[in-house]
C-alpha positions, 0 to 999 in steps of 0.5 A: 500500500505504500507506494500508492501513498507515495504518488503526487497527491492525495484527497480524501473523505471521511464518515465521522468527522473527516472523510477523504484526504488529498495529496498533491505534489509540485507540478511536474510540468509548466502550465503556460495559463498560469505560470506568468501569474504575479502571484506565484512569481511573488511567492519566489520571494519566500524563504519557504518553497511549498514541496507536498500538499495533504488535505483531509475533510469531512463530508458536506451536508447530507440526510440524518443518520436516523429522524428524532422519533415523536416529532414532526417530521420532513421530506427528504424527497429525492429532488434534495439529492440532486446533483449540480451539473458544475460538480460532474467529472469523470471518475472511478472508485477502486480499492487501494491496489486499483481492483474493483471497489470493495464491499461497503457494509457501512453504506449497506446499513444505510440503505435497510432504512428510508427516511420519510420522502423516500431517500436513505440516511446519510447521502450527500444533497445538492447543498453538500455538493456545493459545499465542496465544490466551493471548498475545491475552489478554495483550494484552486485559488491557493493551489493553482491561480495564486502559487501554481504550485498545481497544473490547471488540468488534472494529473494523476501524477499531481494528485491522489484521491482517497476517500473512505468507501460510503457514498456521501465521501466519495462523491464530496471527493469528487466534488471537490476534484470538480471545483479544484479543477473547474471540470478540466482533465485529460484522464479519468480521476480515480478515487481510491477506498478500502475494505472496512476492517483496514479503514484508517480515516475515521475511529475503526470499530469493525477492526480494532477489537479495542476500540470497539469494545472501549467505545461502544461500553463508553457510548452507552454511558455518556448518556447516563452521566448526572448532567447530560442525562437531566437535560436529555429528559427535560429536552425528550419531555419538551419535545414530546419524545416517550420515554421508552425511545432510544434517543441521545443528544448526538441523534437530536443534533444530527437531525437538527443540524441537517433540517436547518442546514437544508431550510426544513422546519425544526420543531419550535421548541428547539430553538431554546434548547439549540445550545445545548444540544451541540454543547452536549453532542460535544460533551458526549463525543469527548466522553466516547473517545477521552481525547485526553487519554493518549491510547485512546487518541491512537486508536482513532488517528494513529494510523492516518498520522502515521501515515501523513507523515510518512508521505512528508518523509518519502517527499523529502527523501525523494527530492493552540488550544481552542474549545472542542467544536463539531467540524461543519459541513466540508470542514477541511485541514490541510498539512503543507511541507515547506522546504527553507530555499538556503538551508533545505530545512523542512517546515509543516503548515497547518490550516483548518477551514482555511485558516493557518495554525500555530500548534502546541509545541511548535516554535512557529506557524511554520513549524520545523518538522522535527517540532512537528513529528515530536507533537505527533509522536504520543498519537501516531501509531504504526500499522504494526503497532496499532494492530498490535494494540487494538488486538490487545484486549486481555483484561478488558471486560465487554460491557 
């Protein structure tokens, strides 16, 4: 699988909280439409030359996972999934080794159920499309037309695409592919995805023994915790939602958040309650996974760090603290490797929804990739190691 990750580029897409990844790599070739650009020209006068691109975002909007039980419902009628005639290229899914796509036993659990209007949960809509086709624009502008760092004209040898292998990733990938390069390719975009169990960019429950039986005692318990449990009753009996429904403030949010997202009523009451329930959503999210237990953080993105670093790694060989928030919609960060011009130093940037980042134990926004693989270094995990750990299960007990 290795030297897939190393080709040019890489986006991607995820089902929880991120879902594809890009990777892209320097052009390889000049593009005459962009190489007089002032821009870029200017940008030679930086003491840092942008070597290696990796991209990791979530979905855009889609259909809830499940409706709120008791309440008033919506239509989620097929015209809402309709896709943008500017977001369609030509495109192919495959498994990592470029056979056919492999099963998808996350997007078949989808699918034995139909939401009132007759789609299914969780399917990108015409506004997720949008969303990250603007988000491709975005990255055309800082990519191509401000430092063509990329070709106008997509290049499997400049950008790799990976996605996790559910519908609403996959094609926010390809909606991003389609604004990044307005439409224009001369090969047909591969989207690359993998089997469940080996799945590294989301928490993986269906091959990490661990994990599942960590989280799945720990999701049962967030909502009984004393402060989350009476607000979810006062929130059910406000709503009208009878006690024996198996309702938790992450399904309230979610269905709540795709209605207003999509202009579809909510019922009235929520509007009060609408603090809450994201403060809470949150709370019980950070209960699920203890973010601040190192072996927990490795289980979940242990293995995509590690391999996010490997790609900085192979691409040199070849040549602060913010409150806990639900990522919106086509929520994007993005990792660039910087190579100093005089002294060949490398340096990572980070930026979240667009916006630059200075890390907790780096020096400086552009951070010298020593300081940024020594942050990393509690977290990322090996494919070795990390089967090594989620194997381990002796002396845990299932719930």
């Amino acid at each position: 699988m290795r030297n897939l990750w190393t080709r040019a580029g890489v986006f991607g897409s995820m089902s929880m909280a991120f879902g594809s990844l890009l990777w892209s790599q320097k052009k390889t070739e000049p593009d005459q439409l962009f190489s007089s650009c002032s821009s870029a020209d200017a940008n030679l006068t930086s003491p840092y030359e942008l070597k290696l691109v990796q991209v990791l975002f979530r979905h855009g909007a889609r259909t809830p996972l499940k409706s709120i039980p008791d309440v008033m419902e919506v239509q989620w009628v097929p015209t809402l999934l309709q896709p943008p005639a500017h977001t369609d290229i030509n495109y192919v899914v495959t498994d990592l080794q470029g056979g056919p796509r492999p099963p998808a036993p996350v997007e078949d659990s989808y699918r034995k159920n139909v939401l009132t209007g007759g789609t299914y949960p969780g399917q990108l809509t015409t506004v997720g499309m949008q969303q990250l086709y603007e988000l491709g624009k975005r990255l055309r502008r800082r990519y191509i037309e401000e430092t063509a760092f990329l070709g106008s004209t997509f290049s499997q040898a400049e950008v790799y695409v990976r996605s996790t292998n559910i519908v609403r990733t996959i094609e926010s990938a390809k909606c991003l592919v389609a604004g990044l390069f307005q439409q224009n390719q001369k090969e047909i975009v591969t989207i690359l995805t993998t089997e469940a169990e080996s799945e590294i960019l989301y928490p993986n429950y269906h091959g990490c023994k661990l994990l599942q039986i960590l989280g799945s005692h720990r999701w049962a318990e967030s909502s009984t915790l004393p402060d989350i449990a009476a607000d979810l009753q006062n929130i059910q009996n406000a709503l009208g939602i009878a006690a024996h429904q198996n309702v938790d403030f992450i399904l309230i949010r979610d269905d709540m958040v795709a209605r207003e997202t999509h202009g579809l009523p909510c019922p009235p009451v929520l509007d009060t309650w609408r603090d809450t329930v994201e403060q809470r959503a949150v709370d019980m999210m950070c209960h699920i996974y203890e973010p601040s237990k190192r072996e927990n953080l490795q289980l979940c993105v242990g293995p995509l760090l590690h391999t996010m670093l490997f790609n900085i790694e192979e691409k040199l060989q070849g040549t602060s603290s913010e409150p806990n928030r639900w990522p919106p919609y086509a929520a994007d960060i993005t990792l660039e490797l910087h190579q100093h011009r005089q002294t060949n130093e490398a340096f990572i940037k980070v930026s979240y929804l667009g916006q630059d980042h200075l890390l907790p134990g780096c020096s400086g926004v552009y951070c010298p990739l020593q300081e940024f693989k020594q942050a990393l270094s509690a977290y990322s995990l090996s494919s070795e190691l990390y089967q090594a750990l989620c194997n381990n299960t002796e002396g845990v007990t299932k719930p």
